[in-house]
C-alpha positions, 0 to 999 in steps of 0.5 A: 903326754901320749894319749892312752885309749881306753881299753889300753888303760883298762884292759888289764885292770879288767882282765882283757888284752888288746890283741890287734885292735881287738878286745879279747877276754883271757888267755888261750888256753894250752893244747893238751891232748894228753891221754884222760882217765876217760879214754876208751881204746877200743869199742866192746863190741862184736865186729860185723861181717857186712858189705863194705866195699866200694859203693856197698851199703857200709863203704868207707869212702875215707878208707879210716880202717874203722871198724863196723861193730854189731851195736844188737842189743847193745845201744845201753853200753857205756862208752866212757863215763858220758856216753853210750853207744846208742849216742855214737850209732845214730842220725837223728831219730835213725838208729843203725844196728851196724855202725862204726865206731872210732875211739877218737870221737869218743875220748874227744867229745868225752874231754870236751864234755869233762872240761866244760862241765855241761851236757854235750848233747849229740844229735847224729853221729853215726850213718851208714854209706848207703843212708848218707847217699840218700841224704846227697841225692835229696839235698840234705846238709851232707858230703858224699865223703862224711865223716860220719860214715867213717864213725869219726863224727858227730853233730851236736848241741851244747847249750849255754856255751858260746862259740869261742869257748867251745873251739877253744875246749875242742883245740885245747882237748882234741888237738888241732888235727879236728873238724869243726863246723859252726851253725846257729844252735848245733856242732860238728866235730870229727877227728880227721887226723888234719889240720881244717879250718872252721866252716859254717852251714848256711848264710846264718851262721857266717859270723859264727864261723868266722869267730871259731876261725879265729880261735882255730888261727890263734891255737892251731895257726890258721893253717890247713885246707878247707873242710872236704864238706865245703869242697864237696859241695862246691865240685858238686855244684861245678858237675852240676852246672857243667851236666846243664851246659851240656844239656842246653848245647845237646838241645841247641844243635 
């Protein structure tokens, strides 16, 4: 008689599959990016007439095609049933008077929000091209290509919610067109339009990326490019050590 191994004789009886000598709890769930009841299809808000060209203080070196709204006066606005606009103008403690807002983070976050039935807390969202550059050139966990200046990102916190039930209720609600960035305690969601494959901020955060990574080649595939976060970074890192080579050369002759 075959021996069974454990797992495959409990398993079911416990509600678990064994999935390539893994133990995983439930089924995926379903994509679903059918419109909610709490989409929002346009911001209410006055657009603004400011500088936005190439390297001016609201380039958007994504070139989104979002708009920069006038948020004066108007950071109490609702924006859906969980959010208001203040959530979506800012970076931390930096509020920005001029921000751009895409619907697409929005509804996101709001279906997220809807699904797991627990607060979704967002610590930046918004920053303007000039603010994010600052933040590059101090060595800040930022890309010179954000989506946050785009208005199509946000970073948050979500307690009490594991990393693998969040990537599932962000693939299963937003579609697997999202980025997603995994470090120990926050998030990072944006609504590029591309397929992406998890990424981590700093050595920490390693198991957790590669546990969101999982769940992203289970729902989406495990297709598409690394984020443009990770590449920034690392073509930064390549000019960086070219600019010394060059330097040492320079000196030596």
């Amino acid at each position: 008689m075959k021996r069974r191994s454990a797992s495959y004789v409990w398993g079911p009886l416990l509600g678990l599959s064994l999935v390539s000598g893994c133990i995983t709890t439930g089924p995926t769930p379903k994509i679903d990016t059918s419109s909610s009841p709490h989409d929002i299809q346009q911001v209410p808000l006055a657009k603004a007439q400011k500088p936005e060209k190439k390297g001016e203080t609201y380039f958007d070196p994504n070139h989104t095609g979002t708009a920069l709204y006038d948020t004066h006066q108007h950071a109490g606005h609702s924006l859906g049933p969980y959010f208001t606009v203040r959530d979506f103008s800012k970076t931390g403690d930096v509020g920005f008077r001029y921000a751009r807002i895409d619907p697409s983070i929005v509804n996101c976050l709001s279906r997220v929000r809807s699904a797991l039935g627990k607060p979704l807390v967002i610590r930046s969202s918004y920053r303007s091209y000039a603010y994010n550059d600052q933040l590059v050139k101090e060595g800040k966990t930022a890309s010179k290509r954000s989506y946050h200046i785009s208005g199509k990102a946000a970073d948050l916190t979500v307690p009490g919610v594991s990393v693998s039930t969040f990537a599932k209720t962000v693939y299963s609600r937003c579609g697997c067109g999202v980025g997603l960035g995994v470090a120990n305690g926050w998030f990072h969601v944006d609504t590029r339009g591309t397929s992406t494959r998890p990424w981590g901020y700093g050595a920490a955060s390693t198991t957790k990326r590669n546990t969101a990574r999982r769940v992203h080649e289970k729902m989406c595939g495990g297709g598409g490019s690394d984020s443009n976060e990770s590449m920034t970074k690392i073509l930064d890192s390549v000019g960086n050590t070219f600019k010394s080579l060059t330097n040492k050369i320079k000196e030596a002759f």
